[in-house]
VOROBA-688146 format. One record per atom (N, C-alpha, C): residue number from 1; atom name; x, y, z. Coordinates in Angstrom, 3 decimals, always signed. Layout:
<i=NUM	at=CA	east=X	north=Y	up=Z> $
...
***
This chain:
<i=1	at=N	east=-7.076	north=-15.147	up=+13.322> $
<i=1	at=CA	east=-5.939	north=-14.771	up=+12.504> $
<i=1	at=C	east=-5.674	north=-13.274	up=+12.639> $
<i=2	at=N	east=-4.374	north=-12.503	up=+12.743> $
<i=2	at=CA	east=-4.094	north=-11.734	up=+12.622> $
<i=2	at=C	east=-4.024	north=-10.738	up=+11.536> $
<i=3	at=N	east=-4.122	north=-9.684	up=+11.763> $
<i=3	at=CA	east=-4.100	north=-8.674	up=+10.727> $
<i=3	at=C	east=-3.169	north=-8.218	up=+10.127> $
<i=4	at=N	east=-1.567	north=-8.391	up=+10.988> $
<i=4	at=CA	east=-0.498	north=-8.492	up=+10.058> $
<i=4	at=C	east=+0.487	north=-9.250	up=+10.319> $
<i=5	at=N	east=+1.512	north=-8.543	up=+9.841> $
<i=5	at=CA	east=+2.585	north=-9.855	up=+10.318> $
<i=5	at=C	east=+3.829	north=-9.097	up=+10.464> $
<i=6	at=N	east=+4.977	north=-8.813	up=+10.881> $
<i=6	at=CA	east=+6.228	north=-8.663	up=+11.055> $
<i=6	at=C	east=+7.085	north=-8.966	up=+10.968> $
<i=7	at=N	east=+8.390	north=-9.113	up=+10.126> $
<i=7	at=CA	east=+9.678	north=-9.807	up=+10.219> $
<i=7	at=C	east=+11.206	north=-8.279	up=+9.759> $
<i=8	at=N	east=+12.068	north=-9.181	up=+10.472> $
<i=8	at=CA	east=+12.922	north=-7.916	up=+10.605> $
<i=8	at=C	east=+14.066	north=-8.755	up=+9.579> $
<i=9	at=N	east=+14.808	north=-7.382	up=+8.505> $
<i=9	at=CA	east=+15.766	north=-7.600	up=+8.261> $
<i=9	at=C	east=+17.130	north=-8.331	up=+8.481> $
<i=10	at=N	east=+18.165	north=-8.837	up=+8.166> $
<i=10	at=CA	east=+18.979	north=-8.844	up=+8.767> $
<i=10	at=C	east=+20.059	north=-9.360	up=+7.525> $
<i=11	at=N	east=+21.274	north=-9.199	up=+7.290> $
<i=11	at=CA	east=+22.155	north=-9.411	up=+6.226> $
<i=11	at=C	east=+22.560	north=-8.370	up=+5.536> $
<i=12	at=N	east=+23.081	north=-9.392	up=+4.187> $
<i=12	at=CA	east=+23.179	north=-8.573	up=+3.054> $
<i=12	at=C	east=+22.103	north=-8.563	up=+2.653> $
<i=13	at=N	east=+20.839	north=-9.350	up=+2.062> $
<i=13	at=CA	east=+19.505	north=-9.462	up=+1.398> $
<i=13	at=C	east=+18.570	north=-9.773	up=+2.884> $
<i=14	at=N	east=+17.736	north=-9.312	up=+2.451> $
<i=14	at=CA	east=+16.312	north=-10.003	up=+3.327> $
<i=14	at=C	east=+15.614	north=-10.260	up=+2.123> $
<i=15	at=N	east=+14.507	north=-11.349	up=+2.144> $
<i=15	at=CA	east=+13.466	north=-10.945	up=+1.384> $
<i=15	at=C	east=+12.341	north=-11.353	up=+2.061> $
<i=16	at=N	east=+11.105	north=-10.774	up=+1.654> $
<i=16	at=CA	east=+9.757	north=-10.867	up=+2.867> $
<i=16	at=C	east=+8.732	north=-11.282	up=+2.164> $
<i=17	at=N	east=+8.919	north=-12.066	up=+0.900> $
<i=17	at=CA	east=+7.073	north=-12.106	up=+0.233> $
<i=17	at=C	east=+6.783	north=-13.329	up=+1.302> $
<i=18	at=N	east=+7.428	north=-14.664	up=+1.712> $
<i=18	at=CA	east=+6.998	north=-15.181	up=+2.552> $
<i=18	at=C	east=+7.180	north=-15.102	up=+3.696> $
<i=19	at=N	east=+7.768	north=-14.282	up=+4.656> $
<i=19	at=CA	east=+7.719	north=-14.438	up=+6.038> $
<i=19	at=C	east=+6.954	north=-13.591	up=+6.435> $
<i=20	at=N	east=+6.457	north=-12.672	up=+5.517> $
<i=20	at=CA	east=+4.992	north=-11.296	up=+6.090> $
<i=20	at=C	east=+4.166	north=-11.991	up=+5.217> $
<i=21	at=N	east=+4.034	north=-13.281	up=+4.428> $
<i=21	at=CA	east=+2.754	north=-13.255	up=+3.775> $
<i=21	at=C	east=+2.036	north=-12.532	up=+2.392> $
<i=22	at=N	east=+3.016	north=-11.727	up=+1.733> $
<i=22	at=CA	east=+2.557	north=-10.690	up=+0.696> $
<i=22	at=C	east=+1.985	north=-11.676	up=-0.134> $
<i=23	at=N	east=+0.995	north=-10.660	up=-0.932> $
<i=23	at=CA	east=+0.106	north=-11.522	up=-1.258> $
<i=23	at=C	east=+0.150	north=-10.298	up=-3.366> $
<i=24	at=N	east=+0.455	north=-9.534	up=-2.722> $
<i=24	at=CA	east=+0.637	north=-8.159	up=-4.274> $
<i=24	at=C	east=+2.092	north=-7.895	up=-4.783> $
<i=25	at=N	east=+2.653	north=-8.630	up=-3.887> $
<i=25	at=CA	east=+4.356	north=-7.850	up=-4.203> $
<i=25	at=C	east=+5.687	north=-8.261	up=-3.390> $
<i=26	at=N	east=+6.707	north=-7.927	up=-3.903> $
<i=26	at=CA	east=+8.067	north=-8.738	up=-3.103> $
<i=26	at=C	east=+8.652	north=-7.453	up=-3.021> $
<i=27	at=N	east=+9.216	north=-8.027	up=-1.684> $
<i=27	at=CA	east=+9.561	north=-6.838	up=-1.083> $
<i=27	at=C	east=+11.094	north=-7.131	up=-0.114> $
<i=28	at=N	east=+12.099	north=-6.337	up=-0.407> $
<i=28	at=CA	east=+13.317	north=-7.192	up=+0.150> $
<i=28	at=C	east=+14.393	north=-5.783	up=+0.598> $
<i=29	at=N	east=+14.989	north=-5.539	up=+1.574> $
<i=29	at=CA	east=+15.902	north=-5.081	up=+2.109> $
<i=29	at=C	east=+17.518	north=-5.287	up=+2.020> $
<i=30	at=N	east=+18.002	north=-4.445	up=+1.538> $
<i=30	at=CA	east=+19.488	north=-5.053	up=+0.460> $
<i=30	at=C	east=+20.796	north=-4.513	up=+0.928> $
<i=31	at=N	east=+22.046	north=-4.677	up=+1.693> $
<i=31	at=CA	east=+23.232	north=-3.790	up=+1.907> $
<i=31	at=C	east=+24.132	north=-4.490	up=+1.098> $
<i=32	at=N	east=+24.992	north=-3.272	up=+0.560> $
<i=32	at=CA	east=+26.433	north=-3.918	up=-0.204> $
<i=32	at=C	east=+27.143	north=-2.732	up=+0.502> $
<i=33	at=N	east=+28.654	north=-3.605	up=+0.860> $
<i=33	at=CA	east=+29.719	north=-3.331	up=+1.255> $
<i=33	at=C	east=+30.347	north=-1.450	up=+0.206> $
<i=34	at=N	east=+31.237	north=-1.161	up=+0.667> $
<i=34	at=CA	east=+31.965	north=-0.168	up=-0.271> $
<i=34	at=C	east=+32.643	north=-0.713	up=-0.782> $
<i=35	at=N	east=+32.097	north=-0.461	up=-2.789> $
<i=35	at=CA	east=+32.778	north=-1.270	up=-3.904> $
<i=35	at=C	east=+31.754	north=-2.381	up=-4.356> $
<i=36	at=N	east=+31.400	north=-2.344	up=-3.951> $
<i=36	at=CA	east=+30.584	north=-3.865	up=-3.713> $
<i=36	at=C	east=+29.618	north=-3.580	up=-4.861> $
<i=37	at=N	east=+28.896	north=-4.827	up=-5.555> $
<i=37	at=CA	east=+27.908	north=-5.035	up=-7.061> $
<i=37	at=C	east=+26.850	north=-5.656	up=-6.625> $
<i=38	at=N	east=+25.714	north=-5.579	up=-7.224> $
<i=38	at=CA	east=+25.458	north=-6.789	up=-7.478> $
<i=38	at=C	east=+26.056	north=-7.603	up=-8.835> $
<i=39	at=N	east=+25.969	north=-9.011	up=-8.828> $
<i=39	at=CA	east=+26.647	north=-9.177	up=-9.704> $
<i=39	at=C	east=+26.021	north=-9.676	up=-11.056> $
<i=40	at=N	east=+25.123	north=-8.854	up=-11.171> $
<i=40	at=CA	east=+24.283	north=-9.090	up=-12.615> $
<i=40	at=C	east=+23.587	north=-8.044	up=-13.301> $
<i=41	at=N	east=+23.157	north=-7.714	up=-14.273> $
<i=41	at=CA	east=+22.158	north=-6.571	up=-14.884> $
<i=41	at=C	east=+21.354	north=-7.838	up=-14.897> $
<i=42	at=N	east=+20.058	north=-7.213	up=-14.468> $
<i=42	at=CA	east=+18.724	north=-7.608	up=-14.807> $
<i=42	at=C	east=+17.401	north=-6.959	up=-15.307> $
<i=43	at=N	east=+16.097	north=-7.961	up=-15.428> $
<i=43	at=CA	east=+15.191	north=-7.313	up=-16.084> $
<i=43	at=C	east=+14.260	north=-7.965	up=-15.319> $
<i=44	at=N	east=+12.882	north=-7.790	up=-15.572> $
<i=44	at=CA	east=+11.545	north=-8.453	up=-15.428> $
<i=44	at=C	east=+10.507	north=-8.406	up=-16.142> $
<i=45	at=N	east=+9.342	north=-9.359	up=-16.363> $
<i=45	at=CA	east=+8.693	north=-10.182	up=-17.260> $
<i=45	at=C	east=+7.986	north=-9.056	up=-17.400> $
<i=46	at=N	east=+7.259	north=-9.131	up=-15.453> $
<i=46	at=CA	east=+5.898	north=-8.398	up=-15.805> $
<i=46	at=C	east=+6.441	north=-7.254	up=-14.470> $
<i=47	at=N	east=+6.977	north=-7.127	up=-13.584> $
<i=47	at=CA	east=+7.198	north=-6.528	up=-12.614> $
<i=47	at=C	east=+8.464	north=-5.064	up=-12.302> $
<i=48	at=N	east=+7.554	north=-3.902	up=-11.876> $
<i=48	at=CA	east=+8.287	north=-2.925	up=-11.751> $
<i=48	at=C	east=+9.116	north=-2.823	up=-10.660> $
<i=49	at=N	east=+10.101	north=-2.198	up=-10.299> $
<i=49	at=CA	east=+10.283	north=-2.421	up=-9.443> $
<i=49	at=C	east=+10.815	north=-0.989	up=-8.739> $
<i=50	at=N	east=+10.774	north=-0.743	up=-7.762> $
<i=50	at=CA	east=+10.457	north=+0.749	up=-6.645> $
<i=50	at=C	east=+12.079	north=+0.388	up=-5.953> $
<i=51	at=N	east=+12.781	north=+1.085	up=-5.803> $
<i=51	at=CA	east=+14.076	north=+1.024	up=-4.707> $
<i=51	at=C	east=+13.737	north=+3.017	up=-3.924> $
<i=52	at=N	east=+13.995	north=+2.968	up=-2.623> $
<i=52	at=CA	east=+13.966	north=+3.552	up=-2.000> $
<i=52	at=C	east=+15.413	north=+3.145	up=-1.463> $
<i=53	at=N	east=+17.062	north=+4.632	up=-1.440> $
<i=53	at=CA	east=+17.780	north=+4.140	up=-0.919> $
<i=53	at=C	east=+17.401	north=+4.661	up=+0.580> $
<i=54	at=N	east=+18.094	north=+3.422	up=+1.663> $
<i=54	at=CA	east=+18.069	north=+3.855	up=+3.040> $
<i=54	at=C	east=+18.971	north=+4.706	up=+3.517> $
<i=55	at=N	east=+20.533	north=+4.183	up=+3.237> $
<i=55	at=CA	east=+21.526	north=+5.057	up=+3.383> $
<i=55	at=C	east=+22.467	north=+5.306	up=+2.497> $
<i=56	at=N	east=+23.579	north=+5.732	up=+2.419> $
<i=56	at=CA	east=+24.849	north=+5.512	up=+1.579> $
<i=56	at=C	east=+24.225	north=+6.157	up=+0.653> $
<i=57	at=N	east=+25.179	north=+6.010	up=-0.535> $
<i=57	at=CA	east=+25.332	north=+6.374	up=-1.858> $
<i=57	at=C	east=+25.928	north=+5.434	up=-2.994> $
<i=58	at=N	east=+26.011	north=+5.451	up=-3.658> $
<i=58	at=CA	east=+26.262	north=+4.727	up=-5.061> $
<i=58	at=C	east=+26.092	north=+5.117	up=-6.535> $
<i=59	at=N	east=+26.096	north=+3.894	up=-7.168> $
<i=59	at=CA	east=+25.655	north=+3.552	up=-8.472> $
<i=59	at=C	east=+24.666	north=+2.946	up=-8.888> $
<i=60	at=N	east=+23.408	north=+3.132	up=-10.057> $
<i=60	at=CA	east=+22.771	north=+2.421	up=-10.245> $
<i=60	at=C	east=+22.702	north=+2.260	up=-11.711> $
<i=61	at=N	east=+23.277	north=+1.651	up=-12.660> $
<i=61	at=CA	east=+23.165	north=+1.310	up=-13.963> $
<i=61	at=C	east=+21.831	north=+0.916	up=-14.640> $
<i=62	at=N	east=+20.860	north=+1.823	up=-15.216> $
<i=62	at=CA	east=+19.811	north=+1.795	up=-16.094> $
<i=62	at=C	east=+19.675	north=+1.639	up=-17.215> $
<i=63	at=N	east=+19.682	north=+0.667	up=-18.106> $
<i=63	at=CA	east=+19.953	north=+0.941	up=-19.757> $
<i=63	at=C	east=+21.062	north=+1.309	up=-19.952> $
<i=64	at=N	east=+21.882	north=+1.011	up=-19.267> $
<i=64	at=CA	east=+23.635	north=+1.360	up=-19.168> $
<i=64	at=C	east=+23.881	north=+2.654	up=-19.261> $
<i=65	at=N	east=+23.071	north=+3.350	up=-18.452> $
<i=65	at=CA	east=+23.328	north=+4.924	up=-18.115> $
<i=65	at=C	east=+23.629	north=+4.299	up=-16.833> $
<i=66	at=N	east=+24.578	north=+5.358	up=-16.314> $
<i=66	at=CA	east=+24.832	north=+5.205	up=-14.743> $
<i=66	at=C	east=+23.964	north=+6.477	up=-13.951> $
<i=67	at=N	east=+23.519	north=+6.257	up=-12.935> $
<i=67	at=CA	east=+23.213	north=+7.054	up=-12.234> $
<i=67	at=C	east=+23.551	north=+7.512	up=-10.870> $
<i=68	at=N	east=+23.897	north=+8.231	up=-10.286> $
<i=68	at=CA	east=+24.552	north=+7.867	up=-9.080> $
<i=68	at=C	east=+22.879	north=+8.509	up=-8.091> $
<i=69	at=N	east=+22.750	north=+7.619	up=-7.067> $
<i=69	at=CA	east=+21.510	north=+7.595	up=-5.951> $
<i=69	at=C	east=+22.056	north=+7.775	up=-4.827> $
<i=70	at=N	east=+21.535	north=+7.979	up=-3.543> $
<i=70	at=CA	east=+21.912	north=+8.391	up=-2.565> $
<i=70	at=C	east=+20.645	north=+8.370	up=-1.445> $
<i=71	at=N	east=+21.042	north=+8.212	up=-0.122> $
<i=71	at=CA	east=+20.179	north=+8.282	up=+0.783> $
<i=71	at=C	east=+19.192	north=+9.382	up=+0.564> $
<i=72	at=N	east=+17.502	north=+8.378	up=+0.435> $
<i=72	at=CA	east=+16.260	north=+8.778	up=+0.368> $
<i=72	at=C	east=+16.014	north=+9.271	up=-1.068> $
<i=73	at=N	east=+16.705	north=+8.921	up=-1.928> $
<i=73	at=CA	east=+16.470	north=+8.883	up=-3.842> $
<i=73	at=C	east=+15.251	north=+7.806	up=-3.691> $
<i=74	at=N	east=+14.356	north=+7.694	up=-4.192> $
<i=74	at=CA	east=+13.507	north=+6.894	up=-4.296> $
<i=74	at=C	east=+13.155	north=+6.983	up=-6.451> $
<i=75	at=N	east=+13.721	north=+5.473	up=-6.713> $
<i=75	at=CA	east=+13.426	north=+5.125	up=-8.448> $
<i=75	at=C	east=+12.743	north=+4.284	up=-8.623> $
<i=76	at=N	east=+12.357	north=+4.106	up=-9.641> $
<i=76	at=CA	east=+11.207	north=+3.584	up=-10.322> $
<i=76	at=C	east=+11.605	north=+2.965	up=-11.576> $
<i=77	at=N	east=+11.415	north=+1.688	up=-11.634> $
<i=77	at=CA	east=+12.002	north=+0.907	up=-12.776> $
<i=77	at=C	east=+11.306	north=+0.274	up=-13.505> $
<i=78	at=N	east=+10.572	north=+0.278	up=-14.810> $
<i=78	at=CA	east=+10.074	north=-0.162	up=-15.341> $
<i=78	at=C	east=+10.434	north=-1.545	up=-16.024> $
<i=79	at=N	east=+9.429	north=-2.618	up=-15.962> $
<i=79	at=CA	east=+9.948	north=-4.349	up=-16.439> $
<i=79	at=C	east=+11.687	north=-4.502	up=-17.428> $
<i=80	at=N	east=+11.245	north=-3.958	up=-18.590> $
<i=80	at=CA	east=+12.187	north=-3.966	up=-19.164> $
<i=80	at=C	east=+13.376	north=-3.351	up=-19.122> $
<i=81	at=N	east=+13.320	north=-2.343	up=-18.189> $
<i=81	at=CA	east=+14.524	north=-1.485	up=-17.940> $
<i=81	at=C	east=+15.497	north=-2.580	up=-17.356> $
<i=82	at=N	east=+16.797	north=-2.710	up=-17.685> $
<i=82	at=CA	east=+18.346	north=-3.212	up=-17.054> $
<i=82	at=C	east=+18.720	north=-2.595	up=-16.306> $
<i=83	at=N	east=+18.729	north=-3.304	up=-14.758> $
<i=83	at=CA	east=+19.371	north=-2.427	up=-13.916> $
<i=83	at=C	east=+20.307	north=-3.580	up=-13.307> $
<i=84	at=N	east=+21.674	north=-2.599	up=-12.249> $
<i=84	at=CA	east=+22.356	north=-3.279	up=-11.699> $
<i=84	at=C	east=+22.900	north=-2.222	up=-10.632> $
<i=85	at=N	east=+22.953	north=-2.622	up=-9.416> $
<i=85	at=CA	east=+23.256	north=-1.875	up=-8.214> $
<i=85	at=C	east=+24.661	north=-1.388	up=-8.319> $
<i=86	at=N	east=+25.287	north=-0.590	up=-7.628> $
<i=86	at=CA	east=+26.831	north=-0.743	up=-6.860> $
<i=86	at=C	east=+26.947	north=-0.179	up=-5.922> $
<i=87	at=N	east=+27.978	north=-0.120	up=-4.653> $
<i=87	at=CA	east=+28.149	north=+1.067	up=-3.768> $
<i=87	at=C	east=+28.812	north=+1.614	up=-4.333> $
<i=88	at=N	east=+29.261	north=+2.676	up=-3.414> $
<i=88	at=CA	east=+30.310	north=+3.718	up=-3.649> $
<i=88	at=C	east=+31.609	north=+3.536	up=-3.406> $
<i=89	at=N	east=+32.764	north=+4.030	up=-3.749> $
<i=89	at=CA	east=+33.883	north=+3.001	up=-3.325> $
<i=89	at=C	east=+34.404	north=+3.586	up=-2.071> $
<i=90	at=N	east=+33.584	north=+4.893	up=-1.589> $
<i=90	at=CA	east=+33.974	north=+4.709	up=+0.064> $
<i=90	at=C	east=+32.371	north=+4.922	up=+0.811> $
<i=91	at=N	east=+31.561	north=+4.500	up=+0.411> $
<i=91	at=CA	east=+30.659	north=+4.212	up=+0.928> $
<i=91	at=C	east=+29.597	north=+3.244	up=+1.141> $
<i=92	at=N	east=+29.080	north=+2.550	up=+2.092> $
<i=92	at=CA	east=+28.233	north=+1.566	up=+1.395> $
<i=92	at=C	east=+26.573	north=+2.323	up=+0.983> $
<i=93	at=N	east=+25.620	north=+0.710	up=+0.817> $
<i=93	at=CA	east=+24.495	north=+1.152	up=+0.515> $
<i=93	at=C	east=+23.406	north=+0.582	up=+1.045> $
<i=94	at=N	east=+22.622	north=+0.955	up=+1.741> $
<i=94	at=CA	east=+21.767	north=+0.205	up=+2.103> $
<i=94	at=C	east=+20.122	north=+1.012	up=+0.950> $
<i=95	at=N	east=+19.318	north=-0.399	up=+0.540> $
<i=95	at=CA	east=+18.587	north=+0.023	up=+0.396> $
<i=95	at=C	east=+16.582	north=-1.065	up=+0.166> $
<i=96	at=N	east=+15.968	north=-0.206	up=+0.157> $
<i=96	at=CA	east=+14.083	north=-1.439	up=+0.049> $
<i=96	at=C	east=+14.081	north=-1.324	up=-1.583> $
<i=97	at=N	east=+13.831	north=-2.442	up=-2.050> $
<i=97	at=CA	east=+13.087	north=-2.960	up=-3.551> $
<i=97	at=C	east=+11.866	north=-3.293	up=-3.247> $
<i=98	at=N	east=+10.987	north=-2.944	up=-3.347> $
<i=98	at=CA	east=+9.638	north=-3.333	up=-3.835> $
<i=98	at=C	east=+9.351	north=-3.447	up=-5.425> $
<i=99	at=N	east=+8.508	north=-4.948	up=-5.403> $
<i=99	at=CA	east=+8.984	north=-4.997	up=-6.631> $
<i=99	at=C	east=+7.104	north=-5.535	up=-7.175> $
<i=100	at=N	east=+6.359	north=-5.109	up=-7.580> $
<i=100	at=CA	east=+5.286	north=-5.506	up=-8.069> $
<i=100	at=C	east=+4.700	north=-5.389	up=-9.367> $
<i=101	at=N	east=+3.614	north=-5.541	up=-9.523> $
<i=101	at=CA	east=+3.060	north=-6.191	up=-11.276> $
<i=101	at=C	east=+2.808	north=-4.782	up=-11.895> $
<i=102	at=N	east=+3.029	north=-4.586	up=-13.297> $
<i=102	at=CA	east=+2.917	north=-3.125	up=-13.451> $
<i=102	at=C	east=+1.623	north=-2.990	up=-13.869> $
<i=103	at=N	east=+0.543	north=-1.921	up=-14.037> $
<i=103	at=CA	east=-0.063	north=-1.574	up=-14.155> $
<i=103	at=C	east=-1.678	north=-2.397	up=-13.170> $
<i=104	at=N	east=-0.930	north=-2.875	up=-12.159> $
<i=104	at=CA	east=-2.100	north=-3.429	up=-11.368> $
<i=104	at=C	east=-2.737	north=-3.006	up=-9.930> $
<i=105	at=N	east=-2.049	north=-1.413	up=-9.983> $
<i=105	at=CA	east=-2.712	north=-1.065	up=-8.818> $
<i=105	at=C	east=-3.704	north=-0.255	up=-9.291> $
<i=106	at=N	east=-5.690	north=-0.301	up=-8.910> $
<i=106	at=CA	east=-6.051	north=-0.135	up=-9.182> $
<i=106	at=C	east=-6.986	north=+1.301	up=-8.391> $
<i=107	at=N	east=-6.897	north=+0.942	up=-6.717> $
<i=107	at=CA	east=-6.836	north=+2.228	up=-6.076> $
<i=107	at=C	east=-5.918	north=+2.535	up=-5.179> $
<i=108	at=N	east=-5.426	north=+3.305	up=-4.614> $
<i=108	at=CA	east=-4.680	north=+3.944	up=-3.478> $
<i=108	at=C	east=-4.811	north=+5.014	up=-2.629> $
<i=109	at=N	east=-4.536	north=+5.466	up=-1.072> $
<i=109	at=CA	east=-4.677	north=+5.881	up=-0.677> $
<i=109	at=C	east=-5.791	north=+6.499	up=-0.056> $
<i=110	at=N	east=-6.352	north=+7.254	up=-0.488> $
<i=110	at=CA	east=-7.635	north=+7.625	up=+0.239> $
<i=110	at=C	east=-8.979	north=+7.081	up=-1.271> $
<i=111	at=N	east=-8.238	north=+6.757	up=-1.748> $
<i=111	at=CA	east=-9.668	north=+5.896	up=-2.947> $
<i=111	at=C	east=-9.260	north=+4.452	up=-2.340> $
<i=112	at=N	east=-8.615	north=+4.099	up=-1.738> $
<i=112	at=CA	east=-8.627	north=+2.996	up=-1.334> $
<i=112	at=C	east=-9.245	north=+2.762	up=+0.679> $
<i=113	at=N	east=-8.982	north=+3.933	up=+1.056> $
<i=113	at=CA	east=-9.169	north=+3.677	up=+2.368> $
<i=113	at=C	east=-10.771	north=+3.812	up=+2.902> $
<i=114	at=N	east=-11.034	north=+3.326	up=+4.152> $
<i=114	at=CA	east=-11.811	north=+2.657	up=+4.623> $
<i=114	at=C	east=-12.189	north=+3.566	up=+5.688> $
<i=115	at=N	east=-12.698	north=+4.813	up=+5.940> $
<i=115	at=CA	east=-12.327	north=+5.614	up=+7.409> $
<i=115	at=C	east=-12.876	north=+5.446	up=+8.638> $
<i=116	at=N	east=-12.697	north=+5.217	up=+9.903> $
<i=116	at=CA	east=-13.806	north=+4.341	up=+10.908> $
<i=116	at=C	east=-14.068	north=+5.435	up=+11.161> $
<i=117	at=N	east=-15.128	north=+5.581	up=+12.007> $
<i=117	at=CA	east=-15.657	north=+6.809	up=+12.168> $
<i=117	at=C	east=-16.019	north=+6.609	up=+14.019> $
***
């Protein structure tokens, strides 16, 4: 068995918890048109969720504050927070959601790594 796995974007949505196998977190790749919504405010139970934008610019509605984000804004959304995407109305947006359990990462980075020597 292999050590990882690969799958490439493609659309308006990707999503990857099953075609890479994730096993901690969902993880999905997102473009909207200029103007373009998603078309819901949402929330989550137990899960935060991370957006890193790729390109463009926009809107991002938090607790019904608007915020406007932009290529390489990277936010942080806590379960209960309401959010809802938009582009810009002359720009689009591309952007990664990672979306995992809150308070369950327990090490990272170099408390987590392994160094071969």
């Amino acid at each position: 068995m292999k050590n990882y796995s690969i799958a490439t974007a493609d659309g308006a949505r990707t999503e990857f918890h099953e075609t890479l196998g994730l096993t901690w977190a969902e993880l999905s790749v997102n473009n909207l048109p200029a103007w373009a919504n998603v078309p819901f405010v949402h929330s989550h139970k137990e899960n935060e969720e991370i957006y890193i934008i790729l390109d463009g610019r926009g809107n991002l509605s938090i607790d019904w504050e608007d915020v406007e984000i932009k290529k390489w804004d990277i936010i942080r959304i806590s379960p209960n927070g309401k959010r809802q995407f938009s582009a810009a109305s002359d720009s689009w947006i591309s952007y990664v959601c990672i979306q995992v359990k809150e308070n369950s990462l327990t090490q990272y980075t170099a408390n987590d790594a392994v160094i071969e020597q």
